[in-house]
C-alpha positions as CSV (number, residue, x, y, z in Angstrom):
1,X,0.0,0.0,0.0
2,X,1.5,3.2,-1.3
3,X,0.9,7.2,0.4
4,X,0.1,9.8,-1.8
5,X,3.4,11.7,-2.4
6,X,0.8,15.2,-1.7
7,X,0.5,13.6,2.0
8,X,3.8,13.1,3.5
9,X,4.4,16.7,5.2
10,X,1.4,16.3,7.2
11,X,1.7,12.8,8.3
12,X,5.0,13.5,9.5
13,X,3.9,17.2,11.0
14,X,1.1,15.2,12.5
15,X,2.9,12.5,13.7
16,X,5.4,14.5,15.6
17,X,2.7,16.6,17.3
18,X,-0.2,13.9,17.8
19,X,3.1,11.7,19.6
20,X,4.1,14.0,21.8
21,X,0.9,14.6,22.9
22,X,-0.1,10.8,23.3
23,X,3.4,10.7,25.2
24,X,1.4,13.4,27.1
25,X,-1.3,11.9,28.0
26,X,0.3,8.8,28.6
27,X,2.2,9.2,31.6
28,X,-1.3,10.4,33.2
29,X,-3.0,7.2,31.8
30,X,-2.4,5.0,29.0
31,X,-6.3,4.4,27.6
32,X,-6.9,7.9,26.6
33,X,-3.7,7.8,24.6
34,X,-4.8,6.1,22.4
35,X,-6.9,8.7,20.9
36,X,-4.4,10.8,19.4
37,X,-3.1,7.7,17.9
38,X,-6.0,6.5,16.3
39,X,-6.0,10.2,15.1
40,X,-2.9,9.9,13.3
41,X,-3.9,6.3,11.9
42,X,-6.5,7.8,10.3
43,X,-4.7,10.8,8.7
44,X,-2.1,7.6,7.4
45,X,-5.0,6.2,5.8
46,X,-6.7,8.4,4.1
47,X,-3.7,9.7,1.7
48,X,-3.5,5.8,0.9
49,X,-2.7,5.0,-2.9
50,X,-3.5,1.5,-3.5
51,X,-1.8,-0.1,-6.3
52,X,-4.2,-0.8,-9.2
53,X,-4.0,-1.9,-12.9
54,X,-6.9,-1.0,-15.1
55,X,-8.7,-2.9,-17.7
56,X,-10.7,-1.0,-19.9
57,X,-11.5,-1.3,-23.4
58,X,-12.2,0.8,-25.8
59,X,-15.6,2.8,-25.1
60,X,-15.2,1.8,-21.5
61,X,-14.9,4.5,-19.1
62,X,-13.4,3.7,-16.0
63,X,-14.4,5.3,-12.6
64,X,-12.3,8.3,-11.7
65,X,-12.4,8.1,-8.1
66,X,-13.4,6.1,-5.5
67,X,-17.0,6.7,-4.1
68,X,-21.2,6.5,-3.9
69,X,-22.5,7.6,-7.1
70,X,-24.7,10.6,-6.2
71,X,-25.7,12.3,-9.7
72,X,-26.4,10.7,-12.9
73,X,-27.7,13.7,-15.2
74,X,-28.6,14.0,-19.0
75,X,-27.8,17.6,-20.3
76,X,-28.9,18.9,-23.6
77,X,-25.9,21.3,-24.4
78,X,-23.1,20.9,-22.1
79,X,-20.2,23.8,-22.1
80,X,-17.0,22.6,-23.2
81,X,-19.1,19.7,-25.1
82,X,-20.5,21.8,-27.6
83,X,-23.9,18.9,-27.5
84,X,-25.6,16.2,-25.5
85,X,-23.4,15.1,-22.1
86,X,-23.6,12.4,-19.6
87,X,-22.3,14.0,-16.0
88,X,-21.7,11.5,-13.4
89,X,-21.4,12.6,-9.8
90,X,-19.4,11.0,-7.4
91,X,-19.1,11.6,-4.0
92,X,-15.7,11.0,-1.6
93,X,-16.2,10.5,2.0
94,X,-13.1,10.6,4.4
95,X,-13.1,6.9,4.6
96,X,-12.7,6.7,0.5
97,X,-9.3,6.9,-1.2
98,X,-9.0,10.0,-2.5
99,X,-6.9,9.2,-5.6
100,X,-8.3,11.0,-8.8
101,X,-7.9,8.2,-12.2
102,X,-7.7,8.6,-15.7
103,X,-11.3,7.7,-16.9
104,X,-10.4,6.3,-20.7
105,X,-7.1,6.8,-21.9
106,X,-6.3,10.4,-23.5
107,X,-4.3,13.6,-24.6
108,X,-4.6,16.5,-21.7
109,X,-6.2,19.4,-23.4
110,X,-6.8,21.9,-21.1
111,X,-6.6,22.5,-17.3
112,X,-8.5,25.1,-15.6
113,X,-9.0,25.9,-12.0
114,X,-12.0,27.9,-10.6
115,X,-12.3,29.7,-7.5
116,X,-16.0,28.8,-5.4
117,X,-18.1,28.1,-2.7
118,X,-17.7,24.7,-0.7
119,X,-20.8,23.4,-0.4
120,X,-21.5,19.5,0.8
121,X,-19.7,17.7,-2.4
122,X,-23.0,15.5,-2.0
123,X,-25.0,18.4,-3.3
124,X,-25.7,18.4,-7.0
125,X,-25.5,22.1,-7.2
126,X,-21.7,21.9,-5.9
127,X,-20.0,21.0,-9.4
128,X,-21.5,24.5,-10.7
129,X,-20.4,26.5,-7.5
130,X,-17.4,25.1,-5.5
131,X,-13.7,25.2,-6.0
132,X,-13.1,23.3,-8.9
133,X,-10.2,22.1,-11.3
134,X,-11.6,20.9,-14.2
135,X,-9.3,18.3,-16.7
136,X,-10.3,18.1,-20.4
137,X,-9.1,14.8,-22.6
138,X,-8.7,14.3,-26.1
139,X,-9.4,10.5,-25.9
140,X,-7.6,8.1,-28.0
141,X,-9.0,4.7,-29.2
142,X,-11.6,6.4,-31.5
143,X,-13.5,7.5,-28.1
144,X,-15.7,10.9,-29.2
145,X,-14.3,13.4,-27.3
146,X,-13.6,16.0,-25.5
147,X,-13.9,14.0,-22.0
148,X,-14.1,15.9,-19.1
149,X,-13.3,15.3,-15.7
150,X,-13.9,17.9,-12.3
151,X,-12.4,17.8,-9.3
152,X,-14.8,19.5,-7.0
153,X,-13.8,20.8,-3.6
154,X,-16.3,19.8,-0.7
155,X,-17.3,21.2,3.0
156,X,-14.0,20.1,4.3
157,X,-12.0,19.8,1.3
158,X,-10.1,22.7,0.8
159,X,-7.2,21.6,-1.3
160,X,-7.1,20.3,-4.9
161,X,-4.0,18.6,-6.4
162,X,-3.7,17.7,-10.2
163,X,-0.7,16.7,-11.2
164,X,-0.9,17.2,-14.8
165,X,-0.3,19.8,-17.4
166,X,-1.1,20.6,-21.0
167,X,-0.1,18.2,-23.6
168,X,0.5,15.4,-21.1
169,X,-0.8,11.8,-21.9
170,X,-2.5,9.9,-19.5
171,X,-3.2,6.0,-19.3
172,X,-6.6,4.6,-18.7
173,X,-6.7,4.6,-14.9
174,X,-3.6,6.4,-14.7
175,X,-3.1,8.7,-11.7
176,X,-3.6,12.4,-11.8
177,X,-4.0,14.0,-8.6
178,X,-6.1,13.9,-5.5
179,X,-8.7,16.4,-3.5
180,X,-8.1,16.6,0.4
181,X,-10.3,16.0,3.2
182,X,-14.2,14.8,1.4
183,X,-14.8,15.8,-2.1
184,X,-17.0,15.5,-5.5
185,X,-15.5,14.1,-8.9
186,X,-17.7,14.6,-11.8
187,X,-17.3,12.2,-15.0
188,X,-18.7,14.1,-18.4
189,X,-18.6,12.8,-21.8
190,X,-20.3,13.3,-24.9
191,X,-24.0,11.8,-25.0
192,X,-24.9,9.5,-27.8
193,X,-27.8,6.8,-28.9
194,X,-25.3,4.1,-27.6
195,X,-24.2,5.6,-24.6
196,X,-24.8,2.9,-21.7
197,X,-24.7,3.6,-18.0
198,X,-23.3,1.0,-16.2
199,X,-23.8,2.5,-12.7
200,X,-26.4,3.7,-10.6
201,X,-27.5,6.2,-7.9
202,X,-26.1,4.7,-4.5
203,X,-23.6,2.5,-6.0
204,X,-20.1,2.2,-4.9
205,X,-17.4,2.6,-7.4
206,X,-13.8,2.1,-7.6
207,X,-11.0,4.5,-9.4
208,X,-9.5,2.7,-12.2
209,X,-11.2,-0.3,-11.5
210,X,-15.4,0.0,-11.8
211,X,-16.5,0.6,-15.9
212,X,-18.9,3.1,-15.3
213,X,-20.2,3.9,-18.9
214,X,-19.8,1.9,-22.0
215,X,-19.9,3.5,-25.9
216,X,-20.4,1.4,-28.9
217,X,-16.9,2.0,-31.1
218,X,-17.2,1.6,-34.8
219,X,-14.6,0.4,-37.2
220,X,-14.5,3.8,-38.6
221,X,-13.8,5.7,-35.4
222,X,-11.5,2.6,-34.2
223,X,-9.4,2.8,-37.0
């Protein structure tokens, strides 16, 4: 089990403070001691980064981050679409790992950050009005494109990390960056006749791993 790179400082800033004041605490009695250790355990694990190797085909799109699906939403002309879009919502509680994945493998176009409100990521109305960075892909594989992804800032989060620049390529499932502290990832491609959700409200997905939308590929986009 890896630690996200974006985590280290303040495990190791926690660590040193949430020991000393275990140590603290410790020589009054050893039982509430344990609190501030438990506390540090669970800053540990939630910059986890769990090794994982996709499989997706082509027209498979692969979660982007590990979650409950809370949004699944047809929209008729979606900005930065220019048409029909698909926008999947997915909601990060603490206990999720926070890891944001490469949906479909893909060409970075374009990333933009946008300043906001933090609103509960489970909110629909959060993607429009929070912090936000938002990734756009050129797919590969004959996928239509552009493919967007949004990292959405939360109640708690307050901190967005993408790792990746203009003109970088990205694997399917393929790292990218990571939103601190409870967050909102939105998955939005291009809406057509064979567009199949594979997901549902309430379901649990995994970054990389769960195919959460499948498009029918023809020989003349494939090629």
């Amino acid at each position: 089990m890896g630690i996200a790179k974006e985590g280290l400082g303040l495990i190791l800033i926690s660590g040193v403070v949430l020991g000393a004041l275990a140590l603290g605490i410790g020589y009054v009695h050893w039982a509430p001691a344990i609190v501030p250790v438990v506390a540090w355990l669970a800053i540990v694990a939630f910059f986890r980064d769990p090794p994982r190797a996709a499989t997706v085909v082509d027209g498979e799109f692969c979660a982007p981050a590990d979650g409950r699906v809370t949004e699944i939403t047809e929209i008729e002309d979606c900005e930065g679409i220019e048409g029909p879009a698909l926008r999947i919502g997915i909601f990060l509680s603490l206990f999720d790992v926070h890891i944001n994945r490469a949906p479909i493998a893909g060409t970075v176009r374009s990333v933009a950050h946008r300043p906001g409100t933090f609103l509960d990521a489970r909110d629909a109305r959060s993607g429009a009005q929070n912090e936000a960075v938002t990734l756009v892909l050129e797919p590969k594989g004959g996928i239509p494109g552009p493919v967007i992804v949004r990292q959405v800032a939360g109640l708690v989060a307050r901190r967005i990390v993408c790792r990746v620049g203009v003109g970088d390529g990205l694997a399917a499932g393929e790292r990218f960056g990571l939103i601190k502290f409870g967050s909102r990832t939105e998955l939005i491609i291009p809406r057509r006749p064979t567009t199949e959700v594979l997901v549902a409200i309430g379901r649990q997905v995994y970054a990389g791993r769960t195919i959460m939308v499948r498009q029918a590929i023809t020989a003349t986009e494939s090629a």
